[in-house]
SERO-4910 file (N, C-alpha, C, O; in steps of 0.05 Angstrom, whole numbers):
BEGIN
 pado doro    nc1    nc2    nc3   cac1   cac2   cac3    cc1    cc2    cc3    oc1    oc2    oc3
  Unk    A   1662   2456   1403   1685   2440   1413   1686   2413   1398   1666   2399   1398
  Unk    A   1710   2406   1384   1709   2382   1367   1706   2352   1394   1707   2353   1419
  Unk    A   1702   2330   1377   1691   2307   1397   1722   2285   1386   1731   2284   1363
  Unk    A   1731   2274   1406   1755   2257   1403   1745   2241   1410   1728   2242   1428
  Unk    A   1755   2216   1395   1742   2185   1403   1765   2170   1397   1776   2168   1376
  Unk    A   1771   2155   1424   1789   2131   1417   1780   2105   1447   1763   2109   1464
  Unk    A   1797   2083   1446   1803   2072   1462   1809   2080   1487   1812   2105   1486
  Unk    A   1814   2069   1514   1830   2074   1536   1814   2045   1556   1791   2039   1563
  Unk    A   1844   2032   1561   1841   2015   1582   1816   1994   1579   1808   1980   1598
  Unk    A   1805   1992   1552   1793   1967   1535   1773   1986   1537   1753   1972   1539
  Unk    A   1763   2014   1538   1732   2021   1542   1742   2048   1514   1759   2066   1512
  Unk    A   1721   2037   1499   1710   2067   1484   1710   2095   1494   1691   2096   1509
  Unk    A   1719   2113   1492   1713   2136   1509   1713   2163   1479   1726   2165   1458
  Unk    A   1694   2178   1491   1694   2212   1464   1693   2225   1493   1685   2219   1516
  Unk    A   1706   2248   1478   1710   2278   1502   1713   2302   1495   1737   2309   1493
  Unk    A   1696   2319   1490   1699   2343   1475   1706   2364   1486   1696   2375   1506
  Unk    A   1737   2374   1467   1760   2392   1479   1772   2401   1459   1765   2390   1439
  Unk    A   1788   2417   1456   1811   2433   1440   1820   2415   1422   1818   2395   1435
  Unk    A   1829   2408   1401   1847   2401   1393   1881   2400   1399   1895   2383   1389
  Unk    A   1889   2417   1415   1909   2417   1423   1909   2415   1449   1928   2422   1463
  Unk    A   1887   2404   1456   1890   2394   1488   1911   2365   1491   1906   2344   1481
  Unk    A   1936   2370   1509   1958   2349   1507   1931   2320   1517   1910   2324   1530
  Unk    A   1938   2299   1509   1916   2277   1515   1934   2269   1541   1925   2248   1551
  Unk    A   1956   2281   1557   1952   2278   1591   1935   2281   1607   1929   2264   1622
  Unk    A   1919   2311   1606   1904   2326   1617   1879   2317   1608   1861   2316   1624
  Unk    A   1872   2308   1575   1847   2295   1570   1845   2271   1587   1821   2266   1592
  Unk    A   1865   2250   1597   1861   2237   1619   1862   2233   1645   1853   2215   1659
  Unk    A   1880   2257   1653   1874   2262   1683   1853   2278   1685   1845   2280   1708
  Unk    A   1839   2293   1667   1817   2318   1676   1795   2307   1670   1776   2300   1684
  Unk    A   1798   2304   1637   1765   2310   1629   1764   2268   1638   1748   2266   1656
  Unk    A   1771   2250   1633   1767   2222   1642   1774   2212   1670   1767   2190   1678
  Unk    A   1788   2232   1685   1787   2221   1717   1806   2194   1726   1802   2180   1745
  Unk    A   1839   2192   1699   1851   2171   1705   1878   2187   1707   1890   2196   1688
  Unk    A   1887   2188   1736   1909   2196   1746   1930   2190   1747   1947   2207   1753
  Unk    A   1937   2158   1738   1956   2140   1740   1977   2156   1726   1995   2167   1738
  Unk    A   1974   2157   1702   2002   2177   1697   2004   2194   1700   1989   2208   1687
  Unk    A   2020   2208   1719   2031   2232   1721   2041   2252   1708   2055   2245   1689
  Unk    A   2038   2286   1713   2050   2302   1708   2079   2311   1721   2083   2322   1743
  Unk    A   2100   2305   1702   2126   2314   1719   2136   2334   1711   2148   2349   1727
  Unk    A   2132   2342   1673   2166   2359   1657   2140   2373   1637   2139   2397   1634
  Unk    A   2118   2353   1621   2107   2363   1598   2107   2370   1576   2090   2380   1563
  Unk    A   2137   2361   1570   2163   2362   1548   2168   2328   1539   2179   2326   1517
  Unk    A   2163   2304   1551   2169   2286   1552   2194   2269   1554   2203   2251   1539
  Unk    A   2201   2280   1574   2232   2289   1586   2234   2263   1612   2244   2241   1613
  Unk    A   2222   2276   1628   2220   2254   1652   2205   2225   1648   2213   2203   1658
  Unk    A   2182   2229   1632   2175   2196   1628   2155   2189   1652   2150   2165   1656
  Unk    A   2142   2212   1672   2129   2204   1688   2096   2196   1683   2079   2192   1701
  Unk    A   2093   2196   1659   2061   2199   1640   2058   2171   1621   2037   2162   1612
  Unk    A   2084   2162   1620   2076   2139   1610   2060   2122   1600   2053   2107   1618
  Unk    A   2053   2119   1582   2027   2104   1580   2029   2092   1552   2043   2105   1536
  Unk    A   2015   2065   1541   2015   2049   1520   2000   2065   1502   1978   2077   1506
  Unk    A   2018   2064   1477   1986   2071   1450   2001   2044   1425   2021   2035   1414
  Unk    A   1977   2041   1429   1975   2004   1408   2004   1983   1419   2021   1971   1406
  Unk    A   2000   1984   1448   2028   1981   1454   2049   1975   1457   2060   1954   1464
  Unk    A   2061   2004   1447   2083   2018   1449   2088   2039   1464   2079   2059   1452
  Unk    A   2099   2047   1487   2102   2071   1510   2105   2096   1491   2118   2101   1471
  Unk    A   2090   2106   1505   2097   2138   1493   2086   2162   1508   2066   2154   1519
  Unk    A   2089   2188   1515   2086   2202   1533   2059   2222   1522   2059   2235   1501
  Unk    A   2038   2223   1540   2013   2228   1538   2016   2270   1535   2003   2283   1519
  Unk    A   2032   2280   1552   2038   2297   1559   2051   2311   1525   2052   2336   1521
  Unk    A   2056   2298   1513   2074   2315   1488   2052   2309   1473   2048   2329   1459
  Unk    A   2037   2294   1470   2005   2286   1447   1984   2302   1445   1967   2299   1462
  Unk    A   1981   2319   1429   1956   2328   1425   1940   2315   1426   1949   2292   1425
  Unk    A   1905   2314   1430   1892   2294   1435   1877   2292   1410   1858   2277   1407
  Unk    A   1888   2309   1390   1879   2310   1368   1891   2291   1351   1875   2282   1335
  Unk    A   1920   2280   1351   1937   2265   1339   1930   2232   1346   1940   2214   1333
  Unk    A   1913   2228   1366   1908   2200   1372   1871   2193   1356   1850   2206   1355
  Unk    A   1879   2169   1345   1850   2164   1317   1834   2144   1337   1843   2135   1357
  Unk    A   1802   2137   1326   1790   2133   1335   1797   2099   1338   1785   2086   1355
  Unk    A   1816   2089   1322   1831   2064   1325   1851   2062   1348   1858   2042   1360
  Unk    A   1857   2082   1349   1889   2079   1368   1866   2068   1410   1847   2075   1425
  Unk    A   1883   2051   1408   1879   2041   1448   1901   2051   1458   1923   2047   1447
  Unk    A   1899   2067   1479   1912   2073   1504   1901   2059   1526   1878   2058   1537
  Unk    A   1935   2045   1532   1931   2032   1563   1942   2049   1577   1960   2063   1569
  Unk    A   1930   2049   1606   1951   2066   1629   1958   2048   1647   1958   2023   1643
  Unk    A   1964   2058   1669   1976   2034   1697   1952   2025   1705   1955   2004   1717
  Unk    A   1928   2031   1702   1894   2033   1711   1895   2006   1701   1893   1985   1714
  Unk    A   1898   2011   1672   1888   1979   1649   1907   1961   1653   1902   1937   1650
  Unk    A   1931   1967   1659   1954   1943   1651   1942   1909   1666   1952   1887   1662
  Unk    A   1927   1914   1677   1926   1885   1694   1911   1876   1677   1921   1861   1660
  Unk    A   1892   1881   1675   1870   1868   1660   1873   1870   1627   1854   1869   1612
  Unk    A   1901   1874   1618   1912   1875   1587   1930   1836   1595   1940   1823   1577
  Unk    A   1931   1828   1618   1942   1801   1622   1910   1788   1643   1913   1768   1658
  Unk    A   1892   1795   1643   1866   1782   1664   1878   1778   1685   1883   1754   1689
  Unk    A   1885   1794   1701   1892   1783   1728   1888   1803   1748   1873   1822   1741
  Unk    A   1896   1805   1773   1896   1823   1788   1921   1841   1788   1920   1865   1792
  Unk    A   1943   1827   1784   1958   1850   1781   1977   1842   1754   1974   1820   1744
  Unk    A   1994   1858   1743   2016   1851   1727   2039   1835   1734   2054   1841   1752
  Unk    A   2042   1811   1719   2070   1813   1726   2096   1832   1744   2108   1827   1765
  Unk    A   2097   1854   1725   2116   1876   1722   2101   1896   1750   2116   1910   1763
  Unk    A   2069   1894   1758   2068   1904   1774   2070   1891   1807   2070   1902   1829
  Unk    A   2071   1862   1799   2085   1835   1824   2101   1847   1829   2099   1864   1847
  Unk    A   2124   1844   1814   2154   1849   1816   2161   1875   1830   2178   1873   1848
  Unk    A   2150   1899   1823   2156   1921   1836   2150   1915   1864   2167   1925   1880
  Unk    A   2130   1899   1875   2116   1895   1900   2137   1872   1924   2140   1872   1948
  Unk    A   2150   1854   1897   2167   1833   1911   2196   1844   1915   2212   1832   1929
  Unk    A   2203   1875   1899   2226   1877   1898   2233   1901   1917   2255   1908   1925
  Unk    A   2202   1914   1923   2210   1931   1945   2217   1964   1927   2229   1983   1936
  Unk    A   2206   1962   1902   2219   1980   1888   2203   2009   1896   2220   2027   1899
  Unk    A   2181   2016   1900   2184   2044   1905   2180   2052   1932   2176   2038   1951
  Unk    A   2183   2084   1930   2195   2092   1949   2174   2114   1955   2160   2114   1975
  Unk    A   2171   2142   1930   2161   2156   1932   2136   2154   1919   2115   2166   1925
  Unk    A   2141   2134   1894   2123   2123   1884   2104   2135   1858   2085   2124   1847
  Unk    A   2116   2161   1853   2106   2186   1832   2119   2175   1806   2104   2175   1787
  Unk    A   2143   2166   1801   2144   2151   1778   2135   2122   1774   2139   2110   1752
  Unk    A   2129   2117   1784   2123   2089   1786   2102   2074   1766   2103   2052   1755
  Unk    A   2083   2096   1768   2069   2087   1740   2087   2081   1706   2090   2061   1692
  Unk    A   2092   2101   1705   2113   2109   1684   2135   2097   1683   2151   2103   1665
  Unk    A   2139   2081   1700   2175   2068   1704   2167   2032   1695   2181   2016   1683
  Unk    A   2143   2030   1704   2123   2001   1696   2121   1997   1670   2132   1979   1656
  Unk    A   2100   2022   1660   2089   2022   1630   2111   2026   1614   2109   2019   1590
  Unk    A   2130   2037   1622   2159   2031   1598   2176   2005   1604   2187   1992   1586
  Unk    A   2177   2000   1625   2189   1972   1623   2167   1955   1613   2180   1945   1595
  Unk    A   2152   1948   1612   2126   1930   1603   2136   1937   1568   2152   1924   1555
  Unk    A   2126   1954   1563   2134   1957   1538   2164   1951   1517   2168   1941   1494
  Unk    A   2180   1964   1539   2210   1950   1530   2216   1915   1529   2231   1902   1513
  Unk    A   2199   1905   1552   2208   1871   1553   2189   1863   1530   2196   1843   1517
  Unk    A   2161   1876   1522   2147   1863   1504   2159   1880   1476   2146   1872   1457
  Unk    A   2169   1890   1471   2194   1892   1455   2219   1877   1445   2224   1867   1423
  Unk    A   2230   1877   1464   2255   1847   1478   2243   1823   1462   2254   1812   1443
  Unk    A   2225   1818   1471   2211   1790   1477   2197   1780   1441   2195   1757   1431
  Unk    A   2193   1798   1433   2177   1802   1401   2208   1789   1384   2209   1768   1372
  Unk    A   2230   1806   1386   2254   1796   1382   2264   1763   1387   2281   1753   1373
  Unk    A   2253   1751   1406   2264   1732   1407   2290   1727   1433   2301   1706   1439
  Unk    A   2292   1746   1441   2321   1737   1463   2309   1748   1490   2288   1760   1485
  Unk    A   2312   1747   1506   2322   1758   1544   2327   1791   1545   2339   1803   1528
  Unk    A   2320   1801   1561   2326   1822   1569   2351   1823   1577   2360   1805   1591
  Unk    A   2370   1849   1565   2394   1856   1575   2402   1883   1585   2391   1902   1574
  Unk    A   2423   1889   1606   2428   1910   1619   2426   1931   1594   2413   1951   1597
  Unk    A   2435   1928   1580   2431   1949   1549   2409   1960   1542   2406   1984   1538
  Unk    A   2386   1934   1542   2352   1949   1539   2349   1968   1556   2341   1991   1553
  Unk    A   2364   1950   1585   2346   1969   1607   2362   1990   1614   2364   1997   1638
  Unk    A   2375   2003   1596   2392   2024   1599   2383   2045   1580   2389   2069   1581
  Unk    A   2364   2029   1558   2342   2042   1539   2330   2054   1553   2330   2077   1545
  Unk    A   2310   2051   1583   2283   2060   1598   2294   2087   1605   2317   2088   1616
  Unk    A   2282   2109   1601   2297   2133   1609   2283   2152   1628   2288   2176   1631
  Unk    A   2268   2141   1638   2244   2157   1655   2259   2154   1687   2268   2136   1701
  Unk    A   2257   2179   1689   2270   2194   1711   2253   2180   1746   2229   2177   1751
  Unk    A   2280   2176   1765   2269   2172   1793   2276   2193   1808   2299   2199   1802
  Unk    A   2268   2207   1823   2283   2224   1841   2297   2210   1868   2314   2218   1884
  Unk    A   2281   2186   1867   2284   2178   1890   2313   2157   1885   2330   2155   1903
  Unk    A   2316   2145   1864   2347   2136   1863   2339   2110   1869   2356   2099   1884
  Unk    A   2324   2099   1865   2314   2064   1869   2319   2047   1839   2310   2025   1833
  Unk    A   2337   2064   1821   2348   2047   1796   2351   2013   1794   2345   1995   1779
  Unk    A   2363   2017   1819   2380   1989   1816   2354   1964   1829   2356   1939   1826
  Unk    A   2336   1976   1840   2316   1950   1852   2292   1953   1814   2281   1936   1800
  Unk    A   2293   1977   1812   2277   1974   1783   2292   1958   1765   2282   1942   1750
  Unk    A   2307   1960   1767   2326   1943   1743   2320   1907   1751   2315   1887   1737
  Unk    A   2322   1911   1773   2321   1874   1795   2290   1874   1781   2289   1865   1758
  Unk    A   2267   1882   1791   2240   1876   1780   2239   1874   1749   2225   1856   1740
  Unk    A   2252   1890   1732   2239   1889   1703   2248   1855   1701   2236   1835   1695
  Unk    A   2277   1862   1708   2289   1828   1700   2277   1803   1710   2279   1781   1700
  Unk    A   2260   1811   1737   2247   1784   1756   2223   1784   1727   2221   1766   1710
  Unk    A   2209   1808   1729   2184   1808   1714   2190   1791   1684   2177   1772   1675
  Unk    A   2213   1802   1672   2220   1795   1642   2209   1762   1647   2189   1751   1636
  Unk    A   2221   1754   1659   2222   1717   1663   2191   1715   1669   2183   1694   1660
  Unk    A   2176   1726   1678   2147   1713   1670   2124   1731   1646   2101   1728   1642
  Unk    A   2139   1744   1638   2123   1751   1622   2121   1732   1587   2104   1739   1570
***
């Protein structure tokens, strides 16, 4: 069984598996970090979310063979301590805004807005209804409009 070595959540980690093991399941199974979810497996819904050198991208469509011993993955696990704090910004805001509900996207709805405002923000201007019409990760629960209120509360302190 080949040995994969990269980053995750500031810690070194190797895990010996398939090569075509999607690197979702290399982190909910063989590493024991749940935060992103399985929703579609297609990278459709956006519920797996997670940073690589970051930039959001869905764990679930990645072989775990395609990620190098350079590349860092953050998940919702690491995001706090990628700013030293207890929680994120972006994960305040969900808390002040009342945003989830069912709470299964929620990881995934964070780590792409985090990513999109530190996108935004690299540019030089404010977040606008346009970016956040960029985030395409699915709610079932229909709490759009308080996610939209948090990314924008969050944008302003990040």
């Amino acid at each position: 069984m080949p040995t994969h070595t990269f980053k995750v959540n500031g810690a070194q980690v190797s895990v010996d598996c398939a090569d075509d093991v999607r690197l979702l399941w290399v982190l909910r199974d063989l590493l024991g970090i749940i935060g992103p979810k399985y929703g579609c497996g297609v990278a459709v819904c956006k519920a797996c979310t997670c940073h690589i050198n970051g930039k959001a991208f869905s764990p679930c469509a990645v072989p775990v063979s395609a990620i190098a011993p350079t590349d860092e993955i953050t998940t919702i696990e690491g995001l706090a301590a990628s700013v030293g704090a207890d929680l994120h910004p972006m994960q305040q805001a969900w808390l002040d805004q009342d945003v989830a509900q069912c709470g299964f996207c929620q990881p995934g709805q964070i780590m792409a807005a985090v990513a999109t405002v530190h996108q935004v923000h690299a540019q030089g201007r404010d977040i606008t209804d346009a970016d956040l019409d960029q985030i395409r990760n699915i709610c079932r629960c229909g709490t759009y409009f308080r996610i939209r209120q948090a990314i924008k509360a969050a944008a302003a302190k990040m």
